[in-house]
N, C-alpha and C positions, 0 to 999 in steps of 0.2 A: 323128274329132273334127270332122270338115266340115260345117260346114252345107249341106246340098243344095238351101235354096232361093237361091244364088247360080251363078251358072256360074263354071265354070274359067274362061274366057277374059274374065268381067269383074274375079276377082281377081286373074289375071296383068296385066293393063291396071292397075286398082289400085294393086299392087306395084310396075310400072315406075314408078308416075306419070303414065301418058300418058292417062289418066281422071280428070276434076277432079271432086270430088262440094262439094256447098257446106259453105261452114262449119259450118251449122247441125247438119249430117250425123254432126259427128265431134265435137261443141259440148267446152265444159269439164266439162259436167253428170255426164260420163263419170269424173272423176277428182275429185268435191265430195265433201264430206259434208254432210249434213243441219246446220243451226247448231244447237249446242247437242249433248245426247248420244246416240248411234248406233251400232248392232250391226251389227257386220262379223262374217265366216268366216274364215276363214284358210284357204287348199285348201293347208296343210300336213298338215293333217290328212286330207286328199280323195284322195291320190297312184294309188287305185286307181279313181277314178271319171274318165269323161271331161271333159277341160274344159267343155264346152259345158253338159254335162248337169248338173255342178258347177255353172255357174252360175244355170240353169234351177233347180235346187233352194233355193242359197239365197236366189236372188229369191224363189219361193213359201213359204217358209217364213219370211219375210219380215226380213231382211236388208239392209241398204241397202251395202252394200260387201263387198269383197274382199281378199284378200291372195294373189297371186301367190307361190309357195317357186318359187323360181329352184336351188334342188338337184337334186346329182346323181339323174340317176331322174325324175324330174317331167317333166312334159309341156312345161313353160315353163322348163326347162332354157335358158340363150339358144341353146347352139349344136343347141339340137334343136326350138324352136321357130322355125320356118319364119317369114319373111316373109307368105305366107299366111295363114298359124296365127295371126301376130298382127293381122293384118289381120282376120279374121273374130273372132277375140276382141274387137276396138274395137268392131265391129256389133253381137256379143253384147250387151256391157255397154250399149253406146246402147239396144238396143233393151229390155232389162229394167230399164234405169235403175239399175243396179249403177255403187256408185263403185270406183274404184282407187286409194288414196290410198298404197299401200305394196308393194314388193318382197320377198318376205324371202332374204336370204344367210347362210351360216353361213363365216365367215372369221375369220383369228385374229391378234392382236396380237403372237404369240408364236412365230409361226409360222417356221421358217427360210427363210431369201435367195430360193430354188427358189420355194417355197411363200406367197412375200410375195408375189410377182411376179405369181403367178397371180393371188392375192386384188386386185393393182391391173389385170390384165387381166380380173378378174371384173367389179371395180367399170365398168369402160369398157362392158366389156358388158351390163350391167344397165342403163346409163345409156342406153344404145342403145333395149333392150325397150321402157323408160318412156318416150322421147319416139316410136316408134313406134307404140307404141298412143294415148298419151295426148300429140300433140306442144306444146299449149298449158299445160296441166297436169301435168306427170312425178309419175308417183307419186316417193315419199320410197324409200329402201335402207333396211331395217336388220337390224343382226346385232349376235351375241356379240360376245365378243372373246377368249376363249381365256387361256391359264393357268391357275395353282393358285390358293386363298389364299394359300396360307402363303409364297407365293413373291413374292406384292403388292411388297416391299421392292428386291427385287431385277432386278425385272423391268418398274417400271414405266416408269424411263428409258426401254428400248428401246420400250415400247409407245408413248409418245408418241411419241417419234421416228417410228415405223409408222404413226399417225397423223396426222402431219403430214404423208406423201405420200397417206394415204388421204384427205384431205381434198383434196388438189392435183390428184388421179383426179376426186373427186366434182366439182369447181371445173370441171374439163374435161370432164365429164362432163354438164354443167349439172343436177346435184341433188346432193340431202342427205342424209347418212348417220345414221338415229338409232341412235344403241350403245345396248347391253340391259346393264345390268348381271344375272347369275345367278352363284348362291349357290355354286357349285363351281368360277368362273371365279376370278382374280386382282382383277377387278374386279365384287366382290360386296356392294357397300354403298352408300346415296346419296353419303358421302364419296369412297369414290374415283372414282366416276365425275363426278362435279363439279372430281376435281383432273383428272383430264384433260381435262374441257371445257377448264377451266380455262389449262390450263399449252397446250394446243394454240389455242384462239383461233379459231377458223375459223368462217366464218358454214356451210361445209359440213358442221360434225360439230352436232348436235345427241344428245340422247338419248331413249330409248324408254323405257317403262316399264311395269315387270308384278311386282305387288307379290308372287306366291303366293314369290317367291325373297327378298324381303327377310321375309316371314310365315314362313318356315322357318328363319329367324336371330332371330324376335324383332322384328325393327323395326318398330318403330308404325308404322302405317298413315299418321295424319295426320303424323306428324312425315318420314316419306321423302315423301309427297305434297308437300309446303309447300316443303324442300327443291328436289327434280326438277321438279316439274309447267311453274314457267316456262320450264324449258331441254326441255318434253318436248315432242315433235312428233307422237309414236303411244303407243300405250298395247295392250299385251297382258295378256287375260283370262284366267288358267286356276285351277285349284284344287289344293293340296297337302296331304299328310298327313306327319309325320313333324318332323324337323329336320334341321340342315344334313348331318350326322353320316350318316343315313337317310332318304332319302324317295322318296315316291312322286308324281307329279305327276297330277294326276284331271279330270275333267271338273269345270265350274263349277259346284255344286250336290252336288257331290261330298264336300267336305271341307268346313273349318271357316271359310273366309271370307263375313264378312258385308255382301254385296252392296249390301244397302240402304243402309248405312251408308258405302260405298264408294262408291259412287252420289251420295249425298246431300254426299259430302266433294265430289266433283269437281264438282260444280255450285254448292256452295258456295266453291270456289277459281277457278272461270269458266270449267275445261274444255272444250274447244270442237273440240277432233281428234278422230281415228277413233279407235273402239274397238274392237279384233277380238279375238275367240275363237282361239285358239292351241291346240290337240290337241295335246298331247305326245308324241314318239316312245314315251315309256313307256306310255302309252296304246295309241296305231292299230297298235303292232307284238303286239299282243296276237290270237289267235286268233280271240277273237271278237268282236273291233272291227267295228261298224258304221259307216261315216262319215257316212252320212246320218241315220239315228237317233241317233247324237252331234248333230250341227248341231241337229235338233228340239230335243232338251234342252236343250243347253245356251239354243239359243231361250228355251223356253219360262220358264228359271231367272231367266235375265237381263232378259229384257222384264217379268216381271213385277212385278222387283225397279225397275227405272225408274218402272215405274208409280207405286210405293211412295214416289219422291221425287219425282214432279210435284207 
């Protein structure tokens, strides 16, 4: 994953610190997004392709951002992404003008004592990556959060409780965590995830948002839009089929959501964050997943569909 046109010995210097490069070098332009609305990747969906060359693709295919999957197995894993690695990942993204506005984590509300603990030395460490690569600008964390439905009642005490250290992580952490509500989680509706904005308070928890999970229960587009969108800081793209019961999660262009229409809501509500494409594990664990002929498509689905609301 190294870029060869740097030496070792000027990224070791680099890494120590004992090499100052100017401001400009590492500017904030690295972690913006475009004002107004903008198609990101997600290299969740990429986990087989090299970083570097991941982001050389969706720069050309034209992409204005990223999403980093901070999961087991990834390249950007923290404890397997070198100081190095991210060092020449900030050159990457300067140099193809790729933003980084987001992390992804998969951690859980629900999770036991052992397993919390990690998810708060996750969050530290995630906080590390963002202000390493990006130290004026931190991309934003976000993730699930774990549970049933049908356990929503009894389960939601402890998750705010879980919450409210995960917020005191992200606080120390200096960033913000957006929660996803999905359709199999506990927290699968714009109501509950507003009672835990809610009931937790933190300027560190915000939420994320990605309709194909409320569109597989029925909820109106615009009525969870109107809800969420002012407490939303990211926004994930993907397509479904089925219902909550059964489904399948597809590439955008895929299934039954209509883009334009979704397009046209967020600019009529004043939307103004990232917007990334999100490949579903149901999707790239499939045989004949392509990750890079994904990224084209879904491109060409969604830029089109923007065109449609200029």
């Amino acid at each position: 994953m190294h870029n060869t046109t740097f030496s070792r010995r000027f990224l070791l210097q680099l890494a120590a610190g004992s090499l100052a490069l100017p401001k400009s070098a590492f500017g904030a332009a690295t972690g913006a997004v475009d004002a107004g609305l903008s198609l990101g990747f997600s290299l969740y969906g990429m986990k087989t392709v090299p970083l570097v060359v991941a982001l050389k693709t969706c720069s050309e295919i034209g992409y204005t951002h990223v999403e980093f999957a901070l999961n087991e197995g990834y390249a950007t894993e923290p404890a397997q992404f070198s100081k190095e690695d991210r060092i020449l990942a900030t050159v990457k993204l300067k140099e193809l003008n790729l933003g980084l506005p987001s992390l992804m984590m998969n951690i859980s509300l629900t999770a036991n004592d052992k397993a919390h603990a990690q998810s708060l030395e996750l969050i530290a460490a995630a906080g590390r990556v963002g202000r390493d690569i990006l130290p004026e600008n931190p991309p934003i964390l976000e993730t699930v959060l774990g549970g049933t439905p049908t356990k929503w009642e009894e389960q939601k005490s402890g998750m705010a409780d879980k919450l409210r250290e995960w917020a005191a992580a992200a606080l120390q952490a200096k960033t913000i965590i957006a929660i996803k509500a999905h359709v199999n989680s506990a927290v699968n509706s714009p109501e509950r995830l507003l009672w835990l904005l809610d009931e937790v308070k933190s300027p560190a928890i915000e939420a994320a948002y990605d309709y194909s999970h409320f569109e597989l229960q029925g909820i109106d587009m615009e009525e969870s839009l109107t809800l969420l969108l002012p407490r939303t800081k990211f926004i994930h793209v993907k397509d479904s089929q089925g219902d909550s019961t059964k489904f399948q999660f597809l590439l955008p262009g895929e299934g039954r959501t209509d883009y334009v229409k979704y397009f046209s809501l967020l600019r009529k509500l004043n939307y103004k964050g990232p917007m990334c494409v999100e490949v579903s594990g149901q999707v790239f664990n499939k045989k004949d997943y392509d990750p890079i002929d994904a990224a084209k498509k879904c491109y060409v689905t969604l830029s089109e569909a923007l065109k449609r609301t200029e």
